[in-house]
N, C-alpha and C positions, 0 to 999 in steps of 0.2 A: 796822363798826368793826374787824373782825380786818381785813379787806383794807387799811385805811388805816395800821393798826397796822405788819402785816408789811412793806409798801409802802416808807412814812417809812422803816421801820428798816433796810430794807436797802439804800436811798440813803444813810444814813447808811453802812454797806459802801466802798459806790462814793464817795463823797466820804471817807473817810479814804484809801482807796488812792488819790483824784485829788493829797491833802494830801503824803502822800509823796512822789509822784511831784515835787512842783512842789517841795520841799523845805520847806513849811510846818510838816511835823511831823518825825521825826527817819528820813531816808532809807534807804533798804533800801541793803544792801551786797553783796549776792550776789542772781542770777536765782534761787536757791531760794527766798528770799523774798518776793519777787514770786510766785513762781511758787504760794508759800502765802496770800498773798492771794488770791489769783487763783479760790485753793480753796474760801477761805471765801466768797467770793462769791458762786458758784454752786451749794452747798452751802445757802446762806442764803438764796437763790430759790429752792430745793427745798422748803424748810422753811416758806416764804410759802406755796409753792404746797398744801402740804399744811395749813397753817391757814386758808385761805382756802376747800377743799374740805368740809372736817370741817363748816366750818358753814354750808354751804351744803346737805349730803348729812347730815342731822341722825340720831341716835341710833335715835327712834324709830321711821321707816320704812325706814332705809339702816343699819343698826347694823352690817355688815361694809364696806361703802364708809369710816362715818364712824369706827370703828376702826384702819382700814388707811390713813387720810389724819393721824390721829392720830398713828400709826408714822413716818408721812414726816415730819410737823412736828415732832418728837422729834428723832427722829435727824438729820433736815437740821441742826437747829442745833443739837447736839450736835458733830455732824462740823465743821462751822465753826466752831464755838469751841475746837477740837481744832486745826483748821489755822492761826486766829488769836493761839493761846498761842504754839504751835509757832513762827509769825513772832515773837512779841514776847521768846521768849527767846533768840533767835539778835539782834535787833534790844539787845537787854539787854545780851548778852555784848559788843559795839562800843559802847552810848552807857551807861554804868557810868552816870555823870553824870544820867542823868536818869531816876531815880525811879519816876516816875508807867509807867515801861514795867515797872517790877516790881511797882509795886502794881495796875495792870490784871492783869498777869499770871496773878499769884494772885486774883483776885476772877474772874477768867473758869474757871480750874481747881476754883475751888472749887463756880462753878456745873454744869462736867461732872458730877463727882463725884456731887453731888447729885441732881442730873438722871438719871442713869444709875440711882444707885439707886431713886430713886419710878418710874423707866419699868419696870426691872425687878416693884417690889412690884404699880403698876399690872399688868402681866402675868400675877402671880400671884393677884391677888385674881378677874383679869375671866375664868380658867381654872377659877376655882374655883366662878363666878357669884355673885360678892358684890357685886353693882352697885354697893351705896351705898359700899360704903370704895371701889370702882375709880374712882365718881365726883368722892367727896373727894380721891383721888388724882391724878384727869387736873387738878382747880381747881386743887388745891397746885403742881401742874408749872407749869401756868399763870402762877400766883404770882410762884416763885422766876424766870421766863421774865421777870416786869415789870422785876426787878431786875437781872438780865441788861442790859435793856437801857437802866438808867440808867448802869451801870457804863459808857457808850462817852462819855460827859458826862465822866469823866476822860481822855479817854483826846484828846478835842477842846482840853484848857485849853493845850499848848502852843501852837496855831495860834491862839489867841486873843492869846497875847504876842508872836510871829510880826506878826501882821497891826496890833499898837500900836508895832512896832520895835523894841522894849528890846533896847538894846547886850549886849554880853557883858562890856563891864563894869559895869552895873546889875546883872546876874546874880550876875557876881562878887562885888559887895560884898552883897546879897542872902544868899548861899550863904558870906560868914564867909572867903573866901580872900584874907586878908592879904598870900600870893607875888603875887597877882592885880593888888593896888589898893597899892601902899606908898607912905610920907608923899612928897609929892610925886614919886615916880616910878612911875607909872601906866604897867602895863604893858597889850598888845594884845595878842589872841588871834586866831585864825582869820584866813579871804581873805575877798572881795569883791570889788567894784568898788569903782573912789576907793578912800573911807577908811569906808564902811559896816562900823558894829559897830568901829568902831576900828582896822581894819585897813588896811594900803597895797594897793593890787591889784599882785597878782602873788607875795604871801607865799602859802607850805603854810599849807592849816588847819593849826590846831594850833600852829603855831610862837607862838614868845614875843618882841617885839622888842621897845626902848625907846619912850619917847614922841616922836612925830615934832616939829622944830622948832617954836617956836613961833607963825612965818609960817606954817603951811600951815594954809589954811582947815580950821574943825571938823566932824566931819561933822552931816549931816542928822538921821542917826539918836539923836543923844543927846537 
């Protein structure tokens, strides 16, 4: 079960960085970003590799192995959730507009945090030979590690409206922007191809045009 645990969760890794890339979730703007994916990655197969040894090399025969495998599944994903905030606040500062990159943000900083200090008190208790509180300590890490990794369940719901279409003007009228949607002059947002998302190809994202004539086929996407 840890191997299958660690495994899933860090495909999930490599599929939100495949998400990005393809543009289904909200695109990296600079190679450092990538480059912090990149981190959390490999960082995150550190942190497999070290849950998946711990309980394999168990407590009571390997008790220095299965401590020191302990360390690495801490800190791997520790360190990766460190290089994963790190993208998502540089990712926050360009996409204002969407939310869920600040509320992952905070839910993944708040698991450092925490993290860091039970691995610390764990440290301090297994120096001092207090097995049972180091023990209730390594479960607790455990624990707050399940929650960890429902938090990436937020962090997937854009590519789920991504992969349904929804225009950017469903969004608009969704998200209360009246400049967006007014009485019959419906404005368009963003490029594409055709008129995908409402747009002409060959417009800057971003730009704001009127509504196209009302000969020209509608697009697919609404």
């Amino acid at each position: 079960m840890s191997a299958v645990t660690v495994i899933s969760f860090d495909l999930a890794f490599i599929l939100e960085r495949w998400l990005r890339h393809t543009g289904r979730l909200a695109p990296n703007t600079s190679i450092w970003q990538k480059l912090y994916s990149i981190c959390s990655i490999i960082a995150a197969i550190a942190g497999a590799a070290g849950l998946i040894l711990l309980s394999i090399f168990d407590t009571l025969r390997h008790p220095r192995l299965h401590n020191g495998f302990l360390v690495l599944f801490i800190a791997g994903y520790i360190i990766s959730a460190i290089f994963i905030c790190w993208e998502y606040q540089r990712l926050g500062i360009h996409f204002r507009e969407h939310s869920i990159l600040r509320y992952s943000f905070w839910i993944k900083l708040f698991f450092i945090l925490v993290e860091i200090a039970l691995a610390v008190a764990f440290g301090v208790t297994q120096n001092q030979n207090k097995w049972d509180a180091a023990a209730v300590l390594e479960w607790v890490i455990a624990f707050i590690f399940f929650f960890y990794v429902l938090s990436f369940f937020i962090d997937f719901m854009p590519a789920t409206r991504t992969k349904h279409h929804q225009s950017r003007q469903t969004v608009d009228m969704e998200m209360g922007n009246g400049d967006a949607v007014a009485d019959g002059q419906a404005y368009y947002r963003g490029g594409g191809n055709g008129y995908a998302n409402g747009a002409t190809n060959g417009y800057a994202n971003g730009a704001i045009y009127p509504k196209p004539p009302e000969n020209v086929p509608s697009s697919q996407n609404f």
